[in-house]
C-alpha positions in Angstrom: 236.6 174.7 66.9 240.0 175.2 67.5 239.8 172.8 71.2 238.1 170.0 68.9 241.1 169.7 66.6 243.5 168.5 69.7 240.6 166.4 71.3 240.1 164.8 68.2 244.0 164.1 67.8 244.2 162.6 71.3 241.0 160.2 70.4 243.0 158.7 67.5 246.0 158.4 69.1 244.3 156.8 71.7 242.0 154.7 69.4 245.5 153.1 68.1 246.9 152.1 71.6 244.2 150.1 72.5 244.3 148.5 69.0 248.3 147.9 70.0 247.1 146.9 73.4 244.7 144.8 71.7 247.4 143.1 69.5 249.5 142.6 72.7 247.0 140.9 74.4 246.2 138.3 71.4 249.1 137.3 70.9 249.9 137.2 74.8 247.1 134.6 74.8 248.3 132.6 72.3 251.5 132.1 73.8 250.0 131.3 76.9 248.1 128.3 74.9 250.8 127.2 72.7 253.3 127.0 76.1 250.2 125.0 78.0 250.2 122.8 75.0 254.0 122.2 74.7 253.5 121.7 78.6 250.7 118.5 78.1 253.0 117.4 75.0 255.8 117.0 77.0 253.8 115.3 79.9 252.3 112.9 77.1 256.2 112.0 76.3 257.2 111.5 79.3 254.6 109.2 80.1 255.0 107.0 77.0 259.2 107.2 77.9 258.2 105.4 80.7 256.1 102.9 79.8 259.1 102.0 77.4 261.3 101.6 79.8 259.2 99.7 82.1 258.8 97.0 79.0 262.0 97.0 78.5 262.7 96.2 82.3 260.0 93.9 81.8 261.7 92.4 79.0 264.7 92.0 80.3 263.5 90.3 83.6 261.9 87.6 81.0 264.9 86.9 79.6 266.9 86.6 82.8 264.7 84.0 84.2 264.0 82.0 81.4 267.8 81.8 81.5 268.0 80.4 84.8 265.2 77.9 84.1 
């Protein structure tokens, strides 16, 4: 009986790491996603920059030969 008591004390103390571990890894995950995310946000941003600036290039070539006209 007296060998159960520490076995039974390492099981629980072992029972919480791999609920810490557990925790660890969650959340480990859900950074990963919210970074890949952030990552296809900023990608989406830069595209839609661009496409500003190309109309505004766009624009401003309009208006430089309808001035020479």
């Amino acid at each position: 009986m007296k060998r159960f008591i520490p076995l039974i004390a390492a099981l629980a103390l072992a029972g919480c790491g791999l609920d810490v571990a557990s925790s660890a890894a969650t959340a480990a995950a859900l950074k990963k996603q919210e970074l890949e995310q952030g990552k296809k946000t900023m990608e989406q941003s830069q595209q839609k920059i661009g496409q500003a600036v190309e109309q505004m290039n766009q624009s401003a070539q309009n208006r430089e030969d309808a001035q020479k006209q």
